[in-house]
C-alpha positions as CSV (number, residue, x, y, z in Angstrom):
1,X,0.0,0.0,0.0
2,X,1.5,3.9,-1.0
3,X,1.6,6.6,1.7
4,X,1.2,8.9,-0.8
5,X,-1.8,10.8,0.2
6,X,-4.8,10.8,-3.1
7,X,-7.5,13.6,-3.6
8,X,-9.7,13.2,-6.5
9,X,-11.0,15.6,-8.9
10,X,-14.4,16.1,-7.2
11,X,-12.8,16.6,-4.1
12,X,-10.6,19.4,-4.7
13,X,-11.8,23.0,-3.4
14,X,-12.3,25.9,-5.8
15,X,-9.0,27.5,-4.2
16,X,-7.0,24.5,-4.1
17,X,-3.5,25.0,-5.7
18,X,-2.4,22.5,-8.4
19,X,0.4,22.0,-9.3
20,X,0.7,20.6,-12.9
21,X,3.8,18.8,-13.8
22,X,3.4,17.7,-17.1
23,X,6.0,19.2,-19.8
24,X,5.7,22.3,-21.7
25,X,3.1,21.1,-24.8
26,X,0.8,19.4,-22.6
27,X,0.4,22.4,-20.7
28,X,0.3,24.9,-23.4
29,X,-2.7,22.7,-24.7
30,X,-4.7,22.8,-21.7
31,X,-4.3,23.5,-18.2
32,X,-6.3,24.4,-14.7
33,X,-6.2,27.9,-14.9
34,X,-4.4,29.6,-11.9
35,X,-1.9,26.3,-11.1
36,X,1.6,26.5,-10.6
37,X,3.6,24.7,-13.6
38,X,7.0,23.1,-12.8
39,X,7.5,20.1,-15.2
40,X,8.5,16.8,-13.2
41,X,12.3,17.4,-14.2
42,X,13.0,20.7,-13.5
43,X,11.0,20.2,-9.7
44,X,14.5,19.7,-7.7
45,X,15.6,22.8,-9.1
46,X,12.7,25.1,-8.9
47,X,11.8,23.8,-5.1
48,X,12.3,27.1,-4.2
49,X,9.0,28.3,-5.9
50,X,6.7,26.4,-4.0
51,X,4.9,27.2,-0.3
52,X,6.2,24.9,2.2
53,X,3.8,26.0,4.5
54,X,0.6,25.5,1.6
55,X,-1.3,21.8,0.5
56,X,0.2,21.1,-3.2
57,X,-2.6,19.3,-5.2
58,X,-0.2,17.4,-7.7
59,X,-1.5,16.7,-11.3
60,X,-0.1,15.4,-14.3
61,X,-1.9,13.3,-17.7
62,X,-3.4,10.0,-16.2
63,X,-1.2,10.3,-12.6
64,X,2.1,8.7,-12.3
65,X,4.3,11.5,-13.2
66,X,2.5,13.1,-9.9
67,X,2.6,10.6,-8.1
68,X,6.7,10.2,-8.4
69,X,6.4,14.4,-7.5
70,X,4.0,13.6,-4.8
71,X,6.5,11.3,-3.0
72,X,9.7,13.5,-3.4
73,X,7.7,16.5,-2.2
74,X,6.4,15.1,0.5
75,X,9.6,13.2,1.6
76,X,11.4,17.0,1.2
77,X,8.8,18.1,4.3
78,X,6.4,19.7,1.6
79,X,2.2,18.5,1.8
80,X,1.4,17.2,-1.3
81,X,-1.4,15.5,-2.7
82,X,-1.5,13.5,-5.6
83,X,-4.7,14.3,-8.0
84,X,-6.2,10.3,-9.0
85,X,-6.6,9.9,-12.7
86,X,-4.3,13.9,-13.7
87,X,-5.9,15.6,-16.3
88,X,-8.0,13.5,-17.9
89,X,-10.4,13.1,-14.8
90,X,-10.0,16.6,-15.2
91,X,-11.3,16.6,-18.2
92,X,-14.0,13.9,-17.7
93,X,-15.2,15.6,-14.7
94,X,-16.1,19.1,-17.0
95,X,-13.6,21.0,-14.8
96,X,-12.8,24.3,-16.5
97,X,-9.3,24.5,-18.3
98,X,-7.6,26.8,-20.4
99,X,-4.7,26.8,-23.2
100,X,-1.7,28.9,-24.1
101,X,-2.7,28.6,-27.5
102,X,-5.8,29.8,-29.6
103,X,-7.2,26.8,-29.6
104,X,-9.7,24.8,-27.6
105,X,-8.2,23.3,-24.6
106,X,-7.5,19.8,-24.5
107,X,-5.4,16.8,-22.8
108,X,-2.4,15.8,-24.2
């Protein structure tokens, strides 16, 4: 069994804050509006950006990339939450979303 602590889609608060790890074309396509993005890679290195003190709701495509963030945060004394089923429960669940493009936002 993971200690990694899971919050679904439906259960997230209007004012939670995501943070999307997925790479740079995935979130250009579509994204929460308002979250944080710090791909998976460059996370280590960009620490410094995130809260400490602030519940990181961690979201990816389908969940495994945020899961791997979700245990490093949380083992680096951060409290983070990894979002069951990423985007595409996002999407399945009519959350809003917006792109960085012109064109309708979508789940890559």
């Amino acid at each position: 069994m993971s200690d990694v602590m899971s919050v679904s889609v439906n259960e997230l608060a209007a004012d939670a804050v995501i943070l999307d790890v997925r790479e740079d074309y995935e979130w250009e396509a579509g994204h929460v509006e308002g979250a944080i993005h710090i791909p998976l890679e460059q996370l280590p290195a960009r620490l410094d950006e995130l809260d400490p003190d602030t519940d990181l709701n961690v979201i990816c495509r389908t969940g495994g990339r945020s899961f791997r963030a979700t245990t490093w945060l949380n083992q680096n004394g951060y409290s983070a939450f990894n979002v069951i089923g990423g985007m595409g429960a996002w999407f399945e669940a009519d959350r809003p979303m917006v792109s960085s493009t012109e064109e309708t936002p979508r789940v890559l």
